[in-house]
C-alpha positions as CSV (number, residue, x, y, z in Angstrom):
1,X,-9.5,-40.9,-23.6
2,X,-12.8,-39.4,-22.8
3,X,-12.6,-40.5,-19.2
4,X,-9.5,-38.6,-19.0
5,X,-11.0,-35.9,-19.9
6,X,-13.8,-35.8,-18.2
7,X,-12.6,-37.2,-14.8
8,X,-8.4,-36.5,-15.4
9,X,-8.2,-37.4,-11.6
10,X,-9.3,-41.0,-11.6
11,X,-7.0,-43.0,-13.9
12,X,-5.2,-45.0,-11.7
13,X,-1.6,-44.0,-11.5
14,X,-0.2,-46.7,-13.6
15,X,-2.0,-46.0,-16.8
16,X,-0.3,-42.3,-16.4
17,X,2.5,-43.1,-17.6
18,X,4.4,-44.3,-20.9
19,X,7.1,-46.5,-21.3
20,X,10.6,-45.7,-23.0
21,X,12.8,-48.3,-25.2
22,X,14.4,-49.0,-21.6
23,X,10.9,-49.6,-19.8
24,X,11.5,-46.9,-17.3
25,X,8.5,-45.2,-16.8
26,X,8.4,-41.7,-17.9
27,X,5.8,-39.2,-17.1
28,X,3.8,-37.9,-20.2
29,X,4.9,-34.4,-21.5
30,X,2.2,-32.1,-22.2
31,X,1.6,-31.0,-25.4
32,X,-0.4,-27.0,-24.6
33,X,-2.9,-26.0,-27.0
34,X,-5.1,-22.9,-27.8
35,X,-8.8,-23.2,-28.0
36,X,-9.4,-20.7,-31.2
37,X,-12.6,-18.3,-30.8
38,X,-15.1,-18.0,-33.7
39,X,-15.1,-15.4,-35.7
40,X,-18.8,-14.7,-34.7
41,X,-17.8,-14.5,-31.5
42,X,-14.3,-12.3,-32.3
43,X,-16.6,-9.8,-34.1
44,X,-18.7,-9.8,-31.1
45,X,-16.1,-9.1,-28.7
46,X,-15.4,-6.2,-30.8
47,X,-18.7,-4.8,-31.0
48,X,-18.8,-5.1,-26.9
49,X,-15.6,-3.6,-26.6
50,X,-16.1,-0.6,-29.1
51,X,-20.0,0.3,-28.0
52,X,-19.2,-1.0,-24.1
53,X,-21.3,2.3,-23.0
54,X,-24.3,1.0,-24.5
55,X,-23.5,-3.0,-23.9
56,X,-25.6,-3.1,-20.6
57,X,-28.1,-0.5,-21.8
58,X,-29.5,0.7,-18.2
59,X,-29.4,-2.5,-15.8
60,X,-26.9,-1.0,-14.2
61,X,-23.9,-0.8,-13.3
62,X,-23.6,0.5,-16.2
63,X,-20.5,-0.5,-18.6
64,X,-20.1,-3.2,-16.2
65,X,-23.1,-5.1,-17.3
66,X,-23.4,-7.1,-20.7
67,X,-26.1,-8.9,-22.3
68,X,-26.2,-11.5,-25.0
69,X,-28.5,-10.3,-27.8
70,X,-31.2,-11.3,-30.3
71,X,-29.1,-11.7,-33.6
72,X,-26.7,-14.4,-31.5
73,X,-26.8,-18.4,-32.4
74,X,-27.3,-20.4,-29.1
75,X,-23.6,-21.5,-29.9
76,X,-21.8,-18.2,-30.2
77,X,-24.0,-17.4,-27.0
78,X,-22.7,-20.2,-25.3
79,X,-18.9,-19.8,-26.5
80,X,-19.3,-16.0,-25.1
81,X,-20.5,-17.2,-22.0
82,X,-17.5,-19.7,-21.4
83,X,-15.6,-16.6,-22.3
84,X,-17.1,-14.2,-19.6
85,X,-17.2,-16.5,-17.1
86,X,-13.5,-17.2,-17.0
87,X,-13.3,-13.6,-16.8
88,X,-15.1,-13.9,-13.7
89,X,-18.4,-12.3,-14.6
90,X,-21.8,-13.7,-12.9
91,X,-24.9,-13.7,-14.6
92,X,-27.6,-11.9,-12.9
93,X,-30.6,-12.9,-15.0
94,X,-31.5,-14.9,-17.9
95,X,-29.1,-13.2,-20.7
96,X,-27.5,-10.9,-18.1
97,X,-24.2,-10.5,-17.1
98,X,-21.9,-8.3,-14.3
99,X,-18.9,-8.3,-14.2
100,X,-16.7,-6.1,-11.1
101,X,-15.0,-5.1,-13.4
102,X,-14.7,-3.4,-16.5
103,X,-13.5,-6.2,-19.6
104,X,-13.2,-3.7,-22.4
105,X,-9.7,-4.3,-22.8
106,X,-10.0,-8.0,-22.3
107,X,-12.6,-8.5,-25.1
108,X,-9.7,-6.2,-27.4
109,X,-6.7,-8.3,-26.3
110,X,-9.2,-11.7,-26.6
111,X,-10.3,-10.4,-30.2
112,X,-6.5,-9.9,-31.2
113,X,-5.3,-12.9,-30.0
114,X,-8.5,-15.1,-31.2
115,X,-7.9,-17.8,-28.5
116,X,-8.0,-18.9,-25.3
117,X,-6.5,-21.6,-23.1
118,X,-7.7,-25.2,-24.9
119,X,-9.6,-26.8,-22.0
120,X,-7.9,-30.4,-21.9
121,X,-4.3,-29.5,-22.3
122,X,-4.5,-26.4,-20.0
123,X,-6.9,-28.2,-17.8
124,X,-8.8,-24.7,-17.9
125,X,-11.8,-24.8,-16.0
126,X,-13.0,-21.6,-14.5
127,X,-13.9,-21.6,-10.9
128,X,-17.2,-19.9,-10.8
129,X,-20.6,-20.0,-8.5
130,X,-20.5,-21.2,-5.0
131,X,-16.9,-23.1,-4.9
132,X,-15.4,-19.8,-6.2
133,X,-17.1,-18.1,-3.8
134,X,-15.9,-20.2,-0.5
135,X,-12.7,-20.5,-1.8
136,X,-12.3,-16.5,-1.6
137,X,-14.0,-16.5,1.5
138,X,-11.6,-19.2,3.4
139,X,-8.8,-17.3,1.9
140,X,-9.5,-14.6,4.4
141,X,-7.3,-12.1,2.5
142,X,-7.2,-8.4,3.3
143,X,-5.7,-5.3,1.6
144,X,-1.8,-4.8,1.7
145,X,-1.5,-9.0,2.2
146,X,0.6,-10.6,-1.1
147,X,-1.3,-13.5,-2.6
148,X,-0.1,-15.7,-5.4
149,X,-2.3,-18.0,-7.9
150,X,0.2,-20.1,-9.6
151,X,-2.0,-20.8,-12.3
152,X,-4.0,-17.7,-12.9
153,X,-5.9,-18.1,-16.6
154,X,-8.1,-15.4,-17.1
155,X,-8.6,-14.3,-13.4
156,X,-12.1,-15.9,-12.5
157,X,-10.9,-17.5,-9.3
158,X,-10.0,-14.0,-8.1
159,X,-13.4,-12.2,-8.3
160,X,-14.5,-10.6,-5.2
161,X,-11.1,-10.3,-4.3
162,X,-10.8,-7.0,-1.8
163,X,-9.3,-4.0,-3.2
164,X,-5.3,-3.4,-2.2
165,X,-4.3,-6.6,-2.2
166,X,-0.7,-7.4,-4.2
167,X,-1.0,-10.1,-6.5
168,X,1.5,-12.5,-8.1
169,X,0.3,-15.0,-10.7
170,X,1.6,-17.1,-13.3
171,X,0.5,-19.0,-16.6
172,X,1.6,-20.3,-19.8
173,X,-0.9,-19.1,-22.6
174,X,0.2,-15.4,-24.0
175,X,-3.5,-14.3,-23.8
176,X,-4.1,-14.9,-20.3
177,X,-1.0,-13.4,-19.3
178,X,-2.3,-10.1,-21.2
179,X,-5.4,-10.0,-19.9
180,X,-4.9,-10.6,-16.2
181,X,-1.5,-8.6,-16.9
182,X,-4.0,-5.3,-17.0
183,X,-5.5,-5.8,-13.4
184,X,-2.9,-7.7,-11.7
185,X,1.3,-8.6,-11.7
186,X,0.9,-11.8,-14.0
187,X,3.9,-13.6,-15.9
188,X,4.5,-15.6,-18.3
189,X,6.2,-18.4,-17.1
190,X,5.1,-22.0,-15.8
191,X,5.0,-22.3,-12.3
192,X,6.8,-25.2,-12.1
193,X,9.8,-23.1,-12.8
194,X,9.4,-20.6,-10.8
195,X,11.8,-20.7,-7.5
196,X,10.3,-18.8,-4.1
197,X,13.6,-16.9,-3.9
198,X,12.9,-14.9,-6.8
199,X,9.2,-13.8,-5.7
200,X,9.8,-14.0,-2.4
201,X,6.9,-15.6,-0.2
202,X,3.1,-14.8,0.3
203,X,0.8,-14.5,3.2
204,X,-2.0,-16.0,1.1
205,X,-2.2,-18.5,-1.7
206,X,-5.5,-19.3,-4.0
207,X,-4.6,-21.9,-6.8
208,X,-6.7,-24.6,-8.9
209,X,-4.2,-26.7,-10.4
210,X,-4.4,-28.8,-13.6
211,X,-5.8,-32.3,-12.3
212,X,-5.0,-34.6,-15.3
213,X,-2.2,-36.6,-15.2
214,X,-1.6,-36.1,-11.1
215,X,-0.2,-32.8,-12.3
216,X,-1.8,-31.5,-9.3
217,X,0.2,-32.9,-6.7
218,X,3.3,-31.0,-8.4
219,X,2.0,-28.2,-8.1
220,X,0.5,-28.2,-4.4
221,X,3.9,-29.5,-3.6
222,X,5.9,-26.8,-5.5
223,X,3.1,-24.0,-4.1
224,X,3.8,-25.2,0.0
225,X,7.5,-23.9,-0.6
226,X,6.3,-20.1,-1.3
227,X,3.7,-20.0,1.8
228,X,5.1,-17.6,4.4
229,X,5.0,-18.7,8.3
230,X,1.5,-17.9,9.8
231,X,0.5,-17.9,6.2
232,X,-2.6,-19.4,4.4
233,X,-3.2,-21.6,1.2
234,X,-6.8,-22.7,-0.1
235,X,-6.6,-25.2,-3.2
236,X,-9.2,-26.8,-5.1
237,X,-7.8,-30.5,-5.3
238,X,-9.8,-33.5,-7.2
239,X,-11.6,-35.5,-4.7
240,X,-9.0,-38.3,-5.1
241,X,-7.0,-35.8,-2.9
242,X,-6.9,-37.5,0.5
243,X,-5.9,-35.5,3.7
244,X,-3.9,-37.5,6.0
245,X,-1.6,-38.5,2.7
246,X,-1.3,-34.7,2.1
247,X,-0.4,-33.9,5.6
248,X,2.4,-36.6,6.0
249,X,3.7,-34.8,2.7
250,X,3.6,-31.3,4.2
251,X,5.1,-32.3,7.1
252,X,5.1,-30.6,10.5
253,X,4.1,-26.9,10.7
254,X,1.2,-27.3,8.7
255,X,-2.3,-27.8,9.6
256,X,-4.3,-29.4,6.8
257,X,-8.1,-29.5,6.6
258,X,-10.6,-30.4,4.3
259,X,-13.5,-27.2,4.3
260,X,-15.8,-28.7,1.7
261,X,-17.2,-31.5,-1.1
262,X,-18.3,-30.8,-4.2
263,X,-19.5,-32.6,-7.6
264,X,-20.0,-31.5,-11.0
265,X,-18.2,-27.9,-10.0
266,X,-16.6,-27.6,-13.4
267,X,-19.0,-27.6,-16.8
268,X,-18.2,-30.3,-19.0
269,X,-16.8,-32.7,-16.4
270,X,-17.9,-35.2,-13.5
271,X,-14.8,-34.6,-11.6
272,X,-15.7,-33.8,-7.7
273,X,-13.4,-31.6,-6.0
274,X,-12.3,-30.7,-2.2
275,X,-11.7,-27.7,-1.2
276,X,-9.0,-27.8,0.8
277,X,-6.9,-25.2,3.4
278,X,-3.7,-25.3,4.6
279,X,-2.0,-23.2,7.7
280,X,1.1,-22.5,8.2
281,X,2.8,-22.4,11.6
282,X,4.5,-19.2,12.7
């Protein structure tokens, strides 16, 4: 169980599964769960929310900058911290935090809601730091290009993003669809279920799909059929993720490349993780 968790992409594939009356194998539903936020850090939320002029003091840029204060435990500190940083902001300094953007209505719709994605069942790990950056980077997205993230939480992946471009994204848990609902089109919906004909297809694709269970491989599969010709997909895969198996899989059109290695990109976890690119053809 705790190897699961921590490293969801290395149990072999025949201990991910159960086995019916019938002893057909059977993949294991999901069971989605909220992670509840304390009521510390609710209150706090609220506080940054309702004095968000004042929140930065002068470090500039202004209401765009939050810092953790004095009268804080080290563990509402660090729950508020898990909390900005799937919001995408980037800490500066010490107890210093920017965010591009302003996250006043997220802390309200985050305080309403008093939860966030549960970490295991959502597999929600934000993608901050240097893997976030080179996966925006390799994206090589521009204003007026349409770019989907399948699985879009509360938007962290997408920081840095340039201004004007459209964005589609998807998720399960109520709160993330409100909160990334206020920057970007977001709904709620699994991705699984959604069918390219009804979105139409995108010139640029940034995803970080749940790992445990293979679920992964579902979801780069499903994501390849909304990838418009001359288009371009970057997905952060677990480093069980070979190439060649996921270019026979593609099939021809694509060119598939691995653009980096890295361990221990996810807090609380020992998974590594490729970043990986994929072209498509014209």
């Amino acid at each position: 169980l705790v190897l699961s968790h921590l490293m969801p992409g290395c149990i072999p594939l025949d201990r991910r599964y159960t086995t019916g009356h019938n002893s057909a194998r059977t993949v294991k539903t999901n069971e989605y769960r909220s992670q509840l936020i304390s009521f510390s850090a609710v209150n706090s939320l609220i506080s940054y929310a309702t004095d968000h002029l004042n929140a930065g003091k002068h470090l500039s840029p202004g209401p765009h900058t939050f810092i953790l204060r004095d009268n804080q435990s080290v563990s509402e500190k660090k729950e508020l911290v898990n909390i900005w940083e799937s919001l995408g902001a980037v800490r500066r300094y010490r107890e210093v935090y920017d965010f591009d953007f302003s996250p006043v209505e997220a802390f309200k719709l985050l305080a309403l809601h008093g939860s966030i994605p549960d970490r295991y069942t959502h597999q929600f790990y934000a993608t901050v730091g240097e893997l976030q950056k080179r996966a925006i980077d390799e994206c090589m997205v521009a204003s007026g290009m349409r770019l989907l993230e399948p699985n879009i939480g509360l938007g962290a992946l997408l920081k840095g993003l340039p201004e004007g471009v459209d964005v589609t994204g998807f998720d399960i848990h109520p709160a993330a669809v409100a909160i990334t609902g206020l920057r970007w089109n977001v709904t709620l919906n699994d991705f699984l279920l959604v069918k390219p004909e009804n979105t139409g297809l995108f010139e640029r694709i940034l995803m970080n799909p749940p790992f445990s269970d293979s679920r992964w491989i579902a979801h780069f599969q499903h994501a390849m059929r909304f990838l418009k010709p001359g288009g371009r997909l970057i997905a952060i895969l677990p480093g069980s993720a070979k190439e060649h198996l996921l270019t026979r899989e593609a099939g021809p059109g694509y060119d598939i490349n691995i653009l980096g290695c890295y361990d221990n990109a996810f807090e609380g976890t020992a998974e590594s993780i490729k970043l990986f690119s994929v072209d498509a053809h014209e």
